[in-house]
C-alpha positions in Angstrom: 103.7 106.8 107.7 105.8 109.6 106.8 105.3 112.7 109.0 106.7 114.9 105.6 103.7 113.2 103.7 101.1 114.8 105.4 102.4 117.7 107.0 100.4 120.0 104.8 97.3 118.3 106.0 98.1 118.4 109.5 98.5 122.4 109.0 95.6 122.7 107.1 94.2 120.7 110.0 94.9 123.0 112.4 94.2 126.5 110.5 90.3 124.7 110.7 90.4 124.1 114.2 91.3 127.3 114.9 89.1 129.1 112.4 86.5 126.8 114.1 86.8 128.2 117.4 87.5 132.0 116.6 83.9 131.8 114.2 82.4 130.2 117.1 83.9 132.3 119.5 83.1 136.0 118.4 79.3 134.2 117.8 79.9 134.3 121.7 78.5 130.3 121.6 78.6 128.3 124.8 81.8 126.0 125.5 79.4 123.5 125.0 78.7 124.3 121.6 82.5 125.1 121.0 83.7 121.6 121.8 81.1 120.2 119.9 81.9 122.4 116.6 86.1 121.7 117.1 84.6 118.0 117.5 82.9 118.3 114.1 85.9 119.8 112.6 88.2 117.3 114.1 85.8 114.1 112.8 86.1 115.7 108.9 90.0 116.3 109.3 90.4 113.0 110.3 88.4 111.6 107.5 90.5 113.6 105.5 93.6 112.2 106.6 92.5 108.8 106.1 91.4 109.4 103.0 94.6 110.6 102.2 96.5 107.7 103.7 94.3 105.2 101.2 94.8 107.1 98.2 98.6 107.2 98.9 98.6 103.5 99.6 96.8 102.8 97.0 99.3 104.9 94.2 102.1 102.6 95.8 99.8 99.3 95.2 99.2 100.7 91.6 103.5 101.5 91.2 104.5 98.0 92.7 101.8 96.5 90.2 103.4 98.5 86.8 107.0 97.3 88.1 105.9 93.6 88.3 103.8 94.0 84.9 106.6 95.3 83.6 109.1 92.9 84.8 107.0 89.9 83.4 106.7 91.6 79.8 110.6 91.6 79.8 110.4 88.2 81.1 107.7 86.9 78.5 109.8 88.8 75.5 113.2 87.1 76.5 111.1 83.9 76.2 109.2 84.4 72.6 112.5 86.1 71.0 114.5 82.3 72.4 111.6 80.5 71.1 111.6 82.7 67.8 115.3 82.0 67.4 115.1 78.4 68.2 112.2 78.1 65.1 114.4 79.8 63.3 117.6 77.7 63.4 115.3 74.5 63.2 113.9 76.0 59.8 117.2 76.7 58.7 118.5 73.7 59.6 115.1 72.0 57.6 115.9 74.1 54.7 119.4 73.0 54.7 118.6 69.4 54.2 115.8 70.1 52.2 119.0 71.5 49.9 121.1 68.8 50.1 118.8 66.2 48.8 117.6 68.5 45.8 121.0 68.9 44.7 122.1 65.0 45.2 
């Protein structure tokens, strides 16, 4: 997990938390009431963050799966143009003899 990856999260993160406890604060709530609203806030950044981690993995699962798609196209288009030439010289070759005998 790259620490630059999510850094803007993490800052986000914490501009909540403290929003969080300065709203709570000048509402002059209990500590009680504080921990339990930075607890809150603290559960939905972390969901966030996850979140974020299986969208991100998921963009690399989708990245590795276009290189190896992509890779096997090249792959399967070597094959048909060696087949394709391989037809080709049998045809020729066919067409050749074909040839011979109409002019013998």
């Amino acid at each position: 997990m790259d620490i630059r990856e999510y850094l803007g999260d993490i800052i986000l993160i914490i501009i909540l938390c403290a929003s969080t406890y300065l709203f709570l604060a000048t509402l002059r709530a209990s500590p009680a009431l504080l921990a339990y609203g930075l607890l809150i806030v603290l559960s939905i950044a972390g969901l966030f963050l996850i979140i974020h981690h299986k969208i991100r993995t998921i963009e690399l699962n989708i990245t590795n799966r276009e290189r190896m798609i992509r890779v096997s196209l090249e792959e399967i288009s070597a094959k048909m143009a060696q087949r394709y030439e391989s037809s080709i010289e049998r045809i020729e070759g066919i067409v050749t003899e074909v040839a011979k005998r109409v002019y013998r």
